[in-house]
C-alpha positions as CSV (number, residue, x, y, z in Angstrom):
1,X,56.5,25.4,-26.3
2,X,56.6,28.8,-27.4
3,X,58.9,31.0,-25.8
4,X,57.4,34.1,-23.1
5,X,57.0,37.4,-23.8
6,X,59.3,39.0,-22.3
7,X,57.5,40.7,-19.2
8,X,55.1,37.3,-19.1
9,X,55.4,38.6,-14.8
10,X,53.5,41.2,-15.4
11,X,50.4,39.1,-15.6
12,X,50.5,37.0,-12.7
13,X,48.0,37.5,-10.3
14,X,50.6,38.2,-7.3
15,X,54.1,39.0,-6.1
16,X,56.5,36.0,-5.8
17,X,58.7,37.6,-3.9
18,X,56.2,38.9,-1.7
19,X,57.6,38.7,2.2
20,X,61.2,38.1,0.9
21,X,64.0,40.1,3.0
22,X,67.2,40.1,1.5
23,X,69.8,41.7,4.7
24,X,71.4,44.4,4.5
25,X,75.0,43.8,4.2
26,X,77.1,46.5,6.7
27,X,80.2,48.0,5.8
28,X,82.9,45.9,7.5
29,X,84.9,48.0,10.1
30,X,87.6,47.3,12.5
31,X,86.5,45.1,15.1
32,X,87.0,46.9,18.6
33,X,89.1,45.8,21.8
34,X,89.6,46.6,25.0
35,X,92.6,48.8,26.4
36,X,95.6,47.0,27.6
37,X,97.1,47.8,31.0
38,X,99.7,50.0,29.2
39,X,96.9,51.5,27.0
40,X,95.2,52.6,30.5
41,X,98.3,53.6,32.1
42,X,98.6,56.2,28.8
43,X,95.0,57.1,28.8
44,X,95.0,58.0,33.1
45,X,98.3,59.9,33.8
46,X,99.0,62.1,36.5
47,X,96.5,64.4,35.5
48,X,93.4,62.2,36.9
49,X,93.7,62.8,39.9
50,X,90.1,64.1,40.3
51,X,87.3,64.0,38.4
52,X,85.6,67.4,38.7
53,X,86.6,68.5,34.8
54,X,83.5,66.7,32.2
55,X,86.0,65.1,29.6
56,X,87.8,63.5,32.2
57,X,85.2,62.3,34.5
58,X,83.2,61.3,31.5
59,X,85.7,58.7,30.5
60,X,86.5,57.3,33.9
61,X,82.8,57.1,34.4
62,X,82.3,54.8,31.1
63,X,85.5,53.1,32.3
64,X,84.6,51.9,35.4
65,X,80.6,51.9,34.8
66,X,80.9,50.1,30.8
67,X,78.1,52.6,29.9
68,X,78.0,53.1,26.2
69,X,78.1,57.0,25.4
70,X,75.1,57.3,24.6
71,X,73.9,56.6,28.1
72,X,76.8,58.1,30.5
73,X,75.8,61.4,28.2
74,X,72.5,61.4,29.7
75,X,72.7,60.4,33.1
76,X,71.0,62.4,35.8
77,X,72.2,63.8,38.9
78,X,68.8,62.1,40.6
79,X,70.0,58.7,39.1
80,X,73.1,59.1,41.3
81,X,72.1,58.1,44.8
82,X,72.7,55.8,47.6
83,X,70.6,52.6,47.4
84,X,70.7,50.1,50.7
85,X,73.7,52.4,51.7
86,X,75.3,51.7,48.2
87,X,76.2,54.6,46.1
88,X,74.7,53.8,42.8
89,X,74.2,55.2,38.7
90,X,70.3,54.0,37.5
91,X,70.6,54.0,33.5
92,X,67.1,55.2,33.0
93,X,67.3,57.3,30.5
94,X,66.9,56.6,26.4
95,X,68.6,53.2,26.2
96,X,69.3,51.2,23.1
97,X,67.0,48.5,24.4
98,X,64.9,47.8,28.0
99,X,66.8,45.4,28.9
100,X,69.9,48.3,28.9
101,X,68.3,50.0,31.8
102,X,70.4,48.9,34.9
103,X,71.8,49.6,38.7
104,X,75.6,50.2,38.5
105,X,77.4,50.4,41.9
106,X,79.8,53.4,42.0
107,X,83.3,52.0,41.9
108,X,85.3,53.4,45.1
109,X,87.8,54.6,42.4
110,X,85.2,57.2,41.6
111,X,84.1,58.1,44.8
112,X,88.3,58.8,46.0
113,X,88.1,60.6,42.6
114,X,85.3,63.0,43.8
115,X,82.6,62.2,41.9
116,X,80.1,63.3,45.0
117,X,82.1,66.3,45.1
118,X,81.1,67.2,41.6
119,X,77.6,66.0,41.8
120,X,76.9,68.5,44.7
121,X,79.0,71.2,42.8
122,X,76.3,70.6,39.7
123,X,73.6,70.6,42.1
124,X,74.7,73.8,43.1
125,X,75.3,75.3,40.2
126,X,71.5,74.7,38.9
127,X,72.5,71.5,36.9
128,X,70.4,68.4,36.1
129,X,72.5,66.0,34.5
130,X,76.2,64.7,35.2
131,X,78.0,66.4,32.0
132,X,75.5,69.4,31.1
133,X,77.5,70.2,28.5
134,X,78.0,66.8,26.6
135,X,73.9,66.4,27.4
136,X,73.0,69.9,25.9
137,X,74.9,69.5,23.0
138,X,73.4,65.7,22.2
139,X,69.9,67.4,22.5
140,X,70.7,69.9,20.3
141,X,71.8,67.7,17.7
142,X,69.2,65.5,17.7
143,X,66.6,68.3,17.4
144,X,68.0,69.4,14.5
145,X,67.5,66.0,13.4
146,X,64.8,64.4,15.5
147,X,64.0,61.3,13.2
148,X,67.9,60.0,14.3
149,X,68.0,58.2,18.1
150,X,70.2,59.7,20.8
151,X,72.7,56.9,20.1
152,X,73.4,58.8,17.0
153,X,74.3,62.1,18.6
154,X,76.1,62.0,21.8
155,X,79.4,60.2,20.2
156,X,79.8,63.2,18.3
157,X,81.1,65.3,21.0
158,X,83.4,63.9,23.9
159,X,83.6,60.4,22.9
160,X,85.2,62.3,19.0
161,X,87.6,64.6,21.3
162,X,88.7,61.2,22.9
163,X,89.2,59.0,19.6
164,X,90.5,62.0,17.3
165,X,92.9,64.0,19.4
166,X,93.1,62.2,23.1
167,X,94.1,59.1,22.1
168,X,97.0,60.1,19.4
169,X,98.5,62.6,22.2
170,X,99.1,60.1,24.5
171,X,100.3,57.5,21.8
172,X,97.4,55.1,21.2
173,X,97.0,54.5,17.3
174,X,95.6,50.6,16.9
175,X,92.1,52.1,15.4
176,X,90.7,49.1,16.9
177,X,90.5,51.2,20.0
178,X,88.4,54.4,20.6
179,X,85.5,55.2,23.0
180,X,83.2,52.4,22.5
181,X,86.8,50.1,24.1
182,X,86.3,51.9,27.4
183,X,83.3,49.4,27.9
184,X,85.0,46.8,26.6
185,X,87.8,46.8,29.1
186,X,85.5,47.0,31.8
187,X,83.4,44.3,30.5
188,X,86.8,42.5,30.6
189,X,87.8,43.5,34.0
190,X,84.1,41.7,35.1
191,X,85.3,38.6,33.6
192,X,88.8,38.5,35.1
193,X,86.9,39.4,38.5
194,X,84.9,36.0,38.2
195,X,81.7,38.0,37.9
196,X,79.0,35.9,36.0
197,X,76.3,37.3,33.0
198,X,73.3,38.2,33.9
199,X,70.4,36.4,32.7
């Protein structure tokens, strides 16, 4: 037969590729791990001996609760409270999903650490949230872009310091590791501990 014009499509009566979804391919990036026990030993020196300074309770906090940052950023000194004579953190806050929002017993690592110390120095001090100033600044950010979701914003701040400048200084340069491997290794630690998923 005759060969088709060359836009002969324009004249059909609908869309063949109607409802077709091609995915997006992401940009490939280093698959994260967990710290090692010598990682650790570099990341908590001497100098963790309490946990009343934000940047260094923030990341034993994510350590030993495997909050992702975007949630330990927000947490609220009302979602810190004892719960059938269990100290617990309540994720309640903007989660990446429902099924995010949890009960997280307080590890006794924390509590020797003083982390009811600094909640009742907060409380004191006219506070709200856990780390006000990792909060404020995640608020801030997103306001001045509001279309974004928290997840977006709070990594910017203490979870950067952590990657960028902590982790070099005390020798850790896989970039396989950052932040985001603090819930990893405690996800680990669950898993070494015989603790099973929950459903």
């Amino acid at each position: 037969g005759a060969p088709r014009h060359p836009a002969w499509y324009l004249n059909l009566p609908d869309n063949p590729a109607a409802g077709v979804k091609i995915e997006a391919v992401k940009a490939r990036s280093a698959p994260r791990v967990n710290f090692s026990p010598d990682d650790l030993t570099r990341i908590f020196g001497e100098h963790f001996q309490r946990a009343d300074d934000e940047f260094r309770c923030a990341i034993l906090v994510s350590l030993f609760t495997g909050t992702r940052a975007s949630e330990a950023a927000q947490i609220k000194l009302d979602s810190i409270r004892h719960e059938r004579g269990i100290l617990v953190f309540r994720i309640e806050e903007e989660t990446k999903n429902l099924n995010s929002q949890r009960v997280i017993p307080v590890h006794d690592t924390l509590i020797k650490l003083g982390i009811e110390d600094r909640v009742k120095a907060l409380r004191s001090a006219g506070e709200t949230r856990l780390f006000p100033d990792w909060y404020r600044k995640g608020i801030e950010a997103k306001q001045r872009a509001p279309r974004n979701t928290l997840n977006l914003h709070f990594p910017r701040f203490l979870p950067r310091k952590f990657n960028v400048t902590y982790l070099p200084k005390v020798g850790i340069v896989d970039v396989r590791k950052s932040w985001h491997s603090l819930r990893h290794s405690f996800r680990t630690g669950l898993e070494l501990a015989g603790v099973e998923k929950a459903l």
